[in-house]
N, C-alpha and C positions, 0 to 999 in steps of 0.2 A: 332773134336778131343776131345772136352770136353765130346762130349755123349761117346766115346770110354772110354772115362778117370773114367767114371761113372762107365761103364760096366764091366771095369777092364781089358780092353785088351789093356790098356796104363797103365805104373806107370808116378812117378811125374817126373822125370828126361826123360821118352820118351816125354812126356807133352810138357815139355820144350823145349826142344831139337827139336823136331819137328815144332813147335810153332816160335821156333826164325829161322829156314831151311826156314819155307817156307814163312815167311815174307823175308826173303833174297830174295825167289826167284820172290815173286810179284814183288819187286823191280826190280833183274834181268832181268827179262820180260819184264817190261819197257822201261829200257834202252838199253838192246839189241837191239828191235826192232829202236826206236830211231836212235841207233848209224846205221841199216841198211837202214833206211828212210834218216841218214843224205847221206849216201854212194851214195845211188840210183839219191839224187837231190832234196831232200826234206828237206828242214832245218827248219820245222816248228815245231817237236818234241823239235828240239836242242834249238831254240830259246824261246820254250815256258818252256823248262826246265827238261825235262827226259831226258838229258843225264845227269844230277849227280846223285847221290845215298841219296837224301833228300826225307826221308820216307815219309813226310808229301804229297810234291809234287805227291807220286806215288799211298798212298794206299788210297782206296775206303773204306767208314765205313762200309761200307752192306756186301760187299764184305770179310774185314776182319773178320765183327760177323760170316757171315757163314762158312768162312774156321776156325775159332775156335769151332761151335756149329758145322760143318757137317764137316769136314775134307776138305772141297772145298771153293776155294773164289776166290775173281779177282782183279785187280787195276784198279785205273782210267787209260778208253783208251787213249793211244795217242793222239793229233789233226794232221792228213794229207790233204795231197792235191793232191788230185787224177790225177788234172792235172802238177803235177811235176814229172808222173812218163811217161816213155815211155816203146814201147811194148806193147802194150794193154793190161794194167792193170796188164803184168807178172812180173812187179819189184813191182811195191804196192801188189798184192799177195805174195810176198819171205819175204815182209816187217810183214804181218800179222802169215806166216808161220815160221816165226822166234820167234815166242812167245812157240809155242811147242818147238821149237831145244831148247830154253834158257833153260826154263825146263827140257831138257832131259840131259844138261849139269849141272843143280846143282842137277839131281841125280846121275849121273857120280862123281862128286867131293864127292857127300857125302855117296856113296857104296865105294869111297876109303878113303875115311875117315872111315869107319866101316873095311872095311876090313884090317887097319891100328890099329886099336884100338885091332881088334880080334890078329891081329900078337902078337898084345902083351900083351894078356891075359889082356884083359878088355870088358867082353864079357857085359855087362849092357850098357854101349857107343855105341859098337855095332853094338846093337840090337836099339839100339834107333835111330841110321844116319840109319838102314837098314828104319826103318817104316820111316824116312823122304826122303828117295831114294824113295819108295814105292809110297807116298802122292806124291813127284812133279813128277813122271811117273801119276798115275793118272790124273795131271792137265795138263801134255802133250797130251795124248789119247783124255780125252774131248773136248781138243783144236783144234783136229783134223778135226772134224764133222761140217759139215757144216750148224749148228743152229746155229740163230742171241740171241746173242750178242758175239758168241765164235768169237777165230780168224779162225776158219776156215772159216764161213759162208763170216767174212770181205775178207777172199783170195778167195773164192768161188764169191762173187758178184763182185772183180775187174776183174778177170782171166775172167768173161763175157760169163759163158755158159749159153744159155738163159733154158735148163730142171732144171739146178743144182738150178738157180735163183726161177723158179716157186715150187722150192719143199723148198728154205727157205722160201718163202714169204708164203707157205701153214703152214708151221710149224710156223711160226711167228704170224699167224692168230689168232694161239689158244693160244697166252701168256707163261703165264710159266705154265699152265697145259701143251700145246704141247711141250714145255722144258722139262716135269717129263717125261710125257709120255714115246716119244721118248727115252730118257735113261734108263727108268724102261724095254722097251723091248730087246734095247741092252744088259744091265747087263743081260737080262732071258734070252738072247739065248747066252750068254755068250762071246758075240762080244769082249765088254772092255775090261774081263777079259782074252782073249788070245792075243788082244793089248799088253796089259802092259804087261802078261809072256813074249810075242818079245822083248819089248824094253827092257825088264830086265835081258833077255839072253844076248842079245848084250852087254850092259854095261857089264854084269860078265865076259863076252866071254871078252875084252878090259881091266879087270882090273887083267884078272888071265894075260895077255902076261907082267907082271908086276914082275920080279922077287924077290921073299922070298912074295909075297903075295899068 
């Protein structure tokens, strides 16, 4: 966000405003999952302390520098227990795939929060909750894919398909070069970016059944 903030295609109020969304939403993230690992049989989230909303508990430093320096970051994972969930690995998979829904929920909240702002001519606000709808769809779609450390990869190795498992453990090989990698040829063949248009039609499709908005 900050190199955007550099380049000029942030002011200081988008800065802002996106900067405090999407620390909401690490948090979010969190405890969402949390609260579905408690649901499932799992109370080790709950008892270790993501289910409240104590910043400290949730966010990861590394995590926070890069989603301020690169518009992407992450929080500290959860702790689970693999063996509290039943179904073979299909409720601790819903448990990791709920990290993308939380995200796709505080940018539902915050394209009606712009779309709220715009009703009533205050088109700088905005424009500012649009680029923080924008940012936590993007941390939705990344979360999707099944590269280790994302949650998909954690819902990809419980769900237990032994080709899915040999293709993170091959991507996992190469570190976080096979992390660049991999995303650098998603974004070229433009995979992400018709992800995120889906999810951001949906949201808009959902906030126009919304009447005076």
């Amino acid at each position: 966000m900050i190199i955007r903030y550099i380049q000029g295609s942030y002011n200081t109020t988008d800065l802002i405003i996106v900067s405090l969304v999407m620390i909401l939403a690490l948090v979010f993230h969190n405890v969402f999952q949390a609260y579905l690992a408690s649901r499932y049989g799992d109370a080790n989230p709950r008892f270790a302390g993501y289910m409240s909303f104590d910043i400290q508990r949730h966010l990861e430093p590394t995590g926070v520098l890069f989603l301020f320096l690169l518009g992407f970051g992450w929080p500290q994972p959860i702790p689970t227990n693999s063996r509290n969930y039943r179904g073979r690995g299909q409720q601790e998979a819903m448990v990791w795939y709920g990290g993308p829904l939380a995200y796709l929920i505080v940018a539902l909240v915050a394209t009606l929060v712009a779309a709220i702002f715009a009703a009533t001519e205050s088109p700088i606000l905005a424009r500012s909750f649009i680029y923080a709808s924008g940012t936590a769809i993007l941390h939705a779609v990344i979360n999707l894919f099944p590269v280790f450390p994302l949650d998909g990869a954690k819902a990809a190795l419980a769900w237990g398909n032994p080709s899915v498992r040999r293709f993170i453990q091959q991507i996992t090989a190469f570190g976080p070069f096979g992390f660049i990698i991999f995303f650098f040829i998603l974004s070229s063949l433009g995979v992400t970016g018709a992800l995120q248009g889906f999810f951001q039609g949906i949201i808009l499709s959902i906030i126009g059944l919304i009447p005076g908005l």
